[in-house]
N, C-alpha and C positions, 0 to 999 in steps of 0.2 A: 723792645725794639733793638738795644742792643746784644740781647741773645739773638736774636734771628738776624742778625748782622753777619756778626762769628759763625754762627751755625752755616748761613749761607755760604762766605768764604770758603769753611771748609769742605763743604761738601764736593769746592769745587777743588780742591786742594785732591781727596779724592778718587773724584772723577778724572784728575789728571795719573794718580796710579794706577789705575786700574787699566787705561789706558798705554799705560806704559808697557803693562805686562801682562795683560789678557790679549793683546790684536795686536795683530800683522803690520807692518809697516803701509801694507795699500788702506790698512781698516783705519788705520792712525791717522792718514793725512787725511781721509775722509771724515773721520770725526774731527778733525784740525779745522776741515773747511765747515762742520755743518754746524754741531751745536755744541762746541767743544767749551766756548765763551759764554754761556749761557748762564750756569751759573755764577761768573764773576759780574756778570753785567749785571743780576741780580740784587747781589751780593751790592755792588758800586750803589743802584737805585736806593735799596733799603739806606745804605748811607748821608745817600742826599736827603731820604725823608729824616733820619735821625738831624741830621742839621739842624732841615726846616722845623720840623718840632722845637724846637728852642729846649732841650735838653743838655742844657750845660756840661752839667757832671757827667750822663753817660757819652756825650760826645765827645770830652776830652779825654774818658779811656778808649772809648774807638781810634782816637789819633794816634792812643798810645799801640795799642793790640794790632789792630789792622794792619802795618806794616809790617811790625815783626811775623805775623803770620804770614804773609804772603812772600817775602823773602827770607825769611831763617827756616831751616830742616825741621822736620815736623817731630824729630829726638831733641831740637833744642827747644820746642817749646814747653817744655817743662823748668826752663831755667826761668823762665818773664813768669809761669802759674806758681813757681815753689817762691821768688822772691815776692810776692802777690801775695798769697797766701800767710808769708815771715810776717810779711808788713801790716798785714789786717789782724794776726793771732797778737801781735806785739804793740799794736795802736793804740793803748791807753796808755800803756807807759810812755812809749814817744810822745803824746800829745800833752803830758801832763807834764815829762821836761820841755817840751818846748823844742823838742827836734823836728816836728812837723812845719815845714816850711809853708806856715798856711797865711803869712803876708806876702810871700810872691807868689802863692798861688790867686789871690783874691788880687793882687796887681793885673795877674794874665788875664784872669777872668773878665775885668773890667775892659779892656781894651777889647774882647767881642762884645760883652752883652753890658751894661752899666746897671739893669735893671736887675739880671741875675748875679753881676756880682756885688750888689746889697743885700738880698736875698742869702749870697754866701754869706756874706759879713754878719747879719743878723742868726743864721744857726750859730758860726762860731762864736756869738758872743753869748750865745744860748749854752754853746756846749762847756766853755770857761763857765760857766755858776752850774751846771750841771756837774762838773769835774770837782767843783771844789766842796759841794754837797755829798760825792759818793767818796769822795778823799778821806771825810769822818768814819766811816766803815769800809774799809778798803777791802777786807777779806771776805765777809756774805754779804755786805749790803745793808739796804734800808727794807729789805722785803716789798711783797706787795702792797696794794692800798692806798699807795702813790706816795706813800713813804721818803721817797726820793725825791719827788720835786721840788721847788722852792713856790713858797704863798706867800702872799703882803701882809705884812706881819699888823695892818691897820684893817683891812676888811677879809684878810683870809681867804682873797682869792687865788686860784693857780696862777701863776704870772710866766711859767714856761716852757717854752717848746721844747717838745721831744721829736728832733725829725728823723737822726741817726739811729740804724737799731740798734748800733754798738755800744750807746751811751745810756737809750734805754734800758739792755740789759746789764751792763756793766754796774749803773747807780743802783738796782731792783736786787740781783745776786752777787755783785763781787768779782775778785775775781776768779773765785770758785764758779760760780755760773760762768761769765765769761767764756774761762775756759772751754768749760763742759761742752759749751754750744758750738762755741765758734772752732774750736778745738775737733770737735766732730765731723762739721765743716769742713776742712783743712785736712780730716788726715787723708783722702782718697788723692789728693795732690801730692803730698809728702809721699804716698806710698809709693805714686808712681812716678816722682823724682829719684827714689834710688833703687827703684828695681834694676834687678838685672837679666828680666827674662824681652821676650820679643816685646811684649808689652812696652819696650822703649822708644821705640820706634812706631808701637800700633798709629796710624792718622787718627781714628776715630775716638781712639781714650784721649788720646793727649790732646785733640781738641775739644775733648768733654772738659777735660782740664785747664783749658785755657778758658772757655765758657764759665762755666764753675769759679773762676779765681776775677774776671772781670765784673761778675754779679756781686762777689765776696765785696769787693773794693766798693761797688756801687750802694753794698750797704752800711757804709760808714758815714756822707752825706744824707742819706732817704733810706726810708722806713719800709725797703719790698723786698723784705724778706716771704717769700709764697710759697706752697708746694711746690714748685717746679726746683726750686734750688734742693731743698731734701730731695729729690726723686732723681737728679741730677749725681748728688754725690750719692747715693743709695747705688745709682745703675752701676757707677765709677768704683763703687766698694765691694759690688756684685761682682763684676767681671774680673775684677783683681783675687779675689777670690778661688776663683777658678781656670789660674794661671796654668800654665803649662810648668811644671819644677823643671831647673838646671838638670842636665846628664851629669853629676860629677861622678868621675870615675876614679877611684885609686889607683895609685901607678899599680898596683899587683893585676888589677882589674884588666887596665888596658893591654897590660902586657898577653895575660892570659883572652883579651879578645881579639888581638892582632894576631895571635898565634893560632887560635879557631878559622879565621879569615883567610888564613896563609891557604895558598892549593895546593898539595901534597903532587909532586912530580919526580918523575926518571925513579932513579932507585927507593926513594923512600915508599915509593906506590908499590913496587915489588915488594918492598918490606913490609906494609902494611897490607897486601894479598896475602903472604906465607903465615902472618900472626894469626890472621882472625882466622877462627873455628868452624871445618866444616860439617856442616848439619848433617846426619844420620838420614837416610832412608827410610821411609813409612814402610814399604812394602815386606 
């Protein structure tokens, strides 16, 4: 729900260039009047259903995304997907000093929902004894087999929850794995934070990119990581791919293109008639 949140938005984001610069000023104010709001209105519904869903965590990054979308330039939204992106590649170590501010986030939380933020309260107390079981093998891990979890050391039962996938994968490989994954993840956002081609500006990369880095973050709380997030950065690494390269020209270069360019006038024209060679006669 909240990919088809963003997605809607930006479609309407858009629909508004497109408008800008494909129609006439009479065709503008006519799509102004007909169905110019359509997809914001959209966009605004699927929001209220994310509410009513009682989706804590993906509502609170819609609180977050949502408006930087709709009012920041669609070149700055790579600045919200690149620190997004920092913040999920780098989330065990913060969490493990203690820089995650996850007692006022479980304050906020509690003042909507009381029942979802126990629910928060009981992952993080899942994910502190998950941390401090992958903390013994910090570099590959406990491997599979569930090696990683913690069991009651009197019946040997599993006694905890894995809701985050970052925590699953982080205890299982490391932060070799980690990496590898989440790191793969991330790089189609990193790429297209410092490119320097049109690509900075495209609407529709940079809100694959913000889509992409909202989902990233949503997999820190909850386990949905699905195909659509690999197919997501795959399209994002695809199209970067087949960017358009910078013109750079050498100063020798430009100099000698400005001079091709030039039109040859008054006397240099006669001069350049007298030089060139006249052709011989067939007959």
């Amino acid at each position: 729900m909240l990919m088809t949140v963003l997605a809607a938005l930006i479609l309407y984001k858009v629909y508004n260039a497109s408008q800008k610069t494909n129609s006439s000023i009479r065709d503008k104010q006519k799509a102004d009047t007909a169905d110019r709001g359509l997809p914001i209105y959209v966009g605004l519904y699927l929001f209220v259903i994310l509410f009513i869903s009682k989706a804590l965590g993906a509502f609170m990054i819609a609180c977050l995304f949502v408006p930087f979308l709709l009012m920041a330039k669609p070149e700055r939204w790579r600045v919200l997907a690149g620190a997004a992106a920092l913040l999920v590649l780098l989330y065990p170590m913060a969490r493990s000093a203690g820089i995650v501010p996850v007692d006022q986030i479980h304050a906020a939380s509690s003042l909507i929902n009381e029942d979802r933020a126990d629910s928060f309260r009981f992952r993080l107390d899942n994910e502190d004894r998950l941390l401090a079981r992958a903390a013994e093998k910090p570099l590959l891990g406990w491997g599979g087999w569930g090696r990683s979890l913690i069991y009651d050391p009197e019946t040997g039962r599993d006694i905890s929850v894995v809701d985050g996938t970052w925590v699953g994968v982080f205890g299982s490989a490391g932060w070799i794995g980690y990496l590898a994954q989440f790191g793969l993840l991330t790089l189609p956002i990193f790429a297209y934070f410092f490119t320097r081609t049109s690509l900075r500006t495209a609407i529709v990369s940079q809100g694959l990119c913000l889509i992409l880095a909202a989902n990233l973050i949503d997999l820190v709380p909850n386990s949905g990581l699905t195909p659509v997030t690999w197919m997501v950065a795959g399209a994002l690494l695809g199209r970067f791919e087949r960017r358009e390269p910078r013109a750079t020209l050498q100063p020798r270069d430009r100099r000698s293109s400005a001079a091709r360019n030039t039109p040859i006038r008054g006397p240099q024209m006669a001069a350049t008639a007298r030089a060139r060679p006249q052709r011989r006669s067939m007959s």
